[in-house]
N, C-alpha and C positions, 0 to 999 in steps of 0.2 A: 794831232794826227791829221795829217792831208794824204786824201785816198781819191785815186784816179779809178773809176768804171768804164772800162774800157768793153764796150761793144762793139763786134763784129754786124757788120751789115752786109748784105747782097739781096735785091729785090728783096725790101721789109717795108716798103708804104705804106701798106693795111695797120702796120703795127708801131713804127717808129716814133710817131705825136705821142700818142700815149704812153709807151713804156717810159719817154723823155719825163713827161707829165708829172707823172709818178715817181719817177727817180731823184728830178731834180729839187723834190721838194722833203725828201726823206731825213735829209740828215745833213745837220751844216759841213759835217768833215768831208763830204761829198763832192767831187766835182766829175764829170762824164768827157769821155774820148769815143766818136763814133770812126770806125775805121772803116771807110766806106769801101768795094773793091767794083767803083765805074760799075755799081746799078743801073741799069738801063729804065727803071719803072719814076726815078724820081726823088728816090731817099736822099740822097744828101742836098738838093735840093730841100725838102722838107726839115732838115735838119739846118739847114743855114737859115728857114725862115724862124726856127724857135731860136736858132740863139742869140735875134736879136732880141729876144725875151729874158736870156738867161747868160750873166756872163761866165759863168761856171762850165758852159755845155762847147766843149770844140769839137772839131770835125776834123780828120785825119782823111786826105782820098787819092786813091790808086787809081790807076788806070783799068784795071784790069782783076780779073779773079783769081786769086795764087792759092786759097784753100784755109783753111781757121787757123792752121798754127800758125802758118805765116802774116796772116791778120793781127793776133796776137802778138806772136816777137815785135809784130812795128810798133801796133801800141803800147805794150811795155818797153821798149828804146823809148820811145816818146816821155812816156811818164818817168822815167827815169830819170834822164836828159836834165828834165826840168824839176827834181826835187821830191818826187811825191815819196809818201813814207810807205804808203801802201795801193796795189793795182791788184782791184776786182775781177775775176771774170764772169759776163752776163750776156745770154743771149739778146735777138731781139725780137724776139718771137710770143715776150711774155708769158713762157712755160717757168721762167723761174722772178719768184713775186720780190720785187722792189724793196718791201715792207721788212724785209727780213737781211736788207743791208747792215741795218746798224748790229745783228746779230753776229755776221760775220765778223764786224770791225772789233765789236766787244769780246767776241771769242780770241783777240789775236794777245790780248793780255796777258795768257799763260802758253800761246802757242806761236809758228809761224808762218803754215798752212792753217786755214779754214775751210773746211768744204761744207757747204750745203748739200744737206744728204737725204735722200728717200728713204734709205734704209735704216736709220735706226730708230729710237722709241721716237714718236712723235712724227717720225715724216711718211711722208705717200704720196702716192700720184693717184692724179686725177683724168678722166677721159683717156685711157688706154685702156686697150687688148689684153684680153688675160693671157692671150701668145706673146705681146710686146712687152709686158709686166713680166712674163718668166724668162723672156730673153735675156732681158737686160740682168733679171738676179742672176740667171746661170751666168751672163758674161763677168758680173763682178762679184761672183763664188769662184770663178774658172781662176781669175788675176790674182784674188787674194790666197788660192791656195799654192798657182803656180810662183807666182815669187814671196812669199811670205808678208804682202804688204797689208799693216795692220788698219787698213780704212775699207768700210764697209759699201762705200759709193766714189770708185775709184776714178768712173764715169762723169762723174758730178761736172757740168761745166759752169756752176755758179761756184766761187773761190775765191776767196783773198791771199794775197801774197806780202809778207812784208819785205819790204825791199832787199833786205839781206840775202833773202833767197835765192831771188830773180841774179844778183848781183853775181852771186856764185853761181849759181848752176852753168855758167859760159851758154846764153841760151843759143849761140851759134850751132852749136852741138847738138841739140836734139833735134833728132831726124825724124819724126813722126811731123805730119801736115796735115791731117786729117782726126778721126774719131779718135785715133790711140792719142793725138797729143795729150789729150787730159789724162788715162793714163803714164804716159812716160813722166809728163813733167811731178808727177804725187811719187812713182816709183822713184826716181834722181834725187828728188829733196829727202825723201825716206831715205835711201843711202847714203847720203851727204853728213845726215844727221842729224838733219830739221826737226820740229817735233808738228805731227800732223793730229789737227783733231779735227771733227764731227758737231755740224749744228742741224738740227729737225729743218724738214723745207716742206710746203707741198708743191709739187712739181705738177704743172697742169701741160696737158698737150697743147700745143701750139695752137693759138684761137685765129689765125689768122695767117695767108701763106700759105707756101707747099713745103713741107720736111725737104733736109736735103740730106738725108741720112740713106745710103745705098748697101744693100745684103755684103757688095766686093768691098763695101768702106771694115764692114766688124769681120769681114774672114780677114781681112788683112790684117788686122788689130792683133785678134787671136794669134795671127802667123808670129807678128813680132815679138809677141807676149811671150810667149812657147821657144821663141830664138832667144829672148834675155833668159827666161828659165834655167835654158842649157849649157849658159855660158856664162853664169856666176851670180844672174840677178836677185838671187836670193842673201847674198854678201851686203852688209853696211860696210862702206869705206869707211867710216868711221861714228861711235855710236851716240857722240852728237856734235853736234858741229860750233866752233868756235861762238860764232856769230849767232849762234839760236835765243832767242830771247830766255830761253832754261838757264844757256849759262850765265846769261845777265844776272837773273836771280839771285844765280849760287853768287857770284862772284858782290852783290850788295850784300 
């Protein structure tokens, strides 16, 4: 297995050395993608001086800030392009802990999503509001009830993709750039056919940096969430999909 981690950055200096640190030493199936969008503080700069440390660590960089899903599709084009069997997503803010890559990787054996989740037995967050802890459940009780999707941390933006996924989903298509992407892209594989599971994480708030999370980013989310609802999102196109490593199974 060769797994590309693909990190989004915008002003992440405080945090970049280290998460790298940490990451690059995790797990030999590893190799990291920073997708920089022309931080002004320095980041990729920082990140071109570790990789002359590390040949596993490249650097992706835009001119300019276009928003996380668009961040995302580049890096997954990227790892694609070039082979990889599976693309992570991970911030770089070290809210979601390094140590718990290979758990992703290990979980892709019986699945095709992996999400790193707060909410089921074993995960939690650490250094949040007991307003920003019920937010977030309400938001992902609100998702899982309005379109029937069976994952408990829909939100989750730490995730593994095995490449069949990414391949199919036409990722031209998803129209979310902000908070819902990680929503949309678990609801589309869910209806595709994929099979999505759940590993324990603890999620720490961000030690470093300013959030870039805005009140207009989750009503918007909701809005869309609420518009797939009404208009079929609750339908599997199909109840699984050719390519899912399930049917690999059956078919050995």
């Amino acid at each position: 297995m060769r797994a590309l981690v693909v990190v989004p950055t915008y002003n992440e200096a405080k945090s970049i050395v280290d998460l790298l640190n940490r990451t690059l030493h995790i797990d030999p199936r590893v190799e990291v993608l920073v997708v920089d969008d022309g931080s002004p503080d320095g980041t990729a700069q920082l990140v071109k001086a570790t990789m002359a440390e590390h040949r596993c660590l490249h650097l992706l960089e835009r001119t300019e800030k276009q928003g996380l899903g668009m961040a995302y599709r580049a890096g997954f084009d990227w790892g694609l392009a070039r082979g990889y069997d599976v693309l992570v997503e991970m911030d770089a803010d070290l809210s979601h802990p390094p140590e718990r890559i290979p758990a992703l990787l290990d979980g892709l054996g019986n699945a095709d999503v992996v999400i790193g989740s707060r909410y089921v037995p074993g995960g939690k967050t650490v250094n949040w509001s007991w307003s920003r802890a019920a937010l977030s459940r309400a938001g992902n009780g609100y998702v899982r009830l309005a379109l029937g999707l069976p994952v408990h941390d829909v939100t989750a933006g730490f995730r593994a993709y095995r490449r069949a996924v990414l391949r199919s989903l036409a990722m031209e298509t998803i129209q979310s750039n902000g908070y819902c992407f990680q929503v949309e892209m678990a609801h589309r594989a869910w209806q595709e056919g994929f099979r999505i599971t759940e590993t324990p994480i603890t999620f720490t708030d961000r030690v470093a940096g300013e959030s870039k999370m805005q009140g207009q980013i989750v009503v918007e989310a909701l809005a869309r969430v609420t518009r797939w609802a009404v208009t079929g999102g609750r339908r599997r196109t199909r109840a699984q999909h050719p390519a899912s490593v399930i049917g690999r199974f059956i078919a050995e």
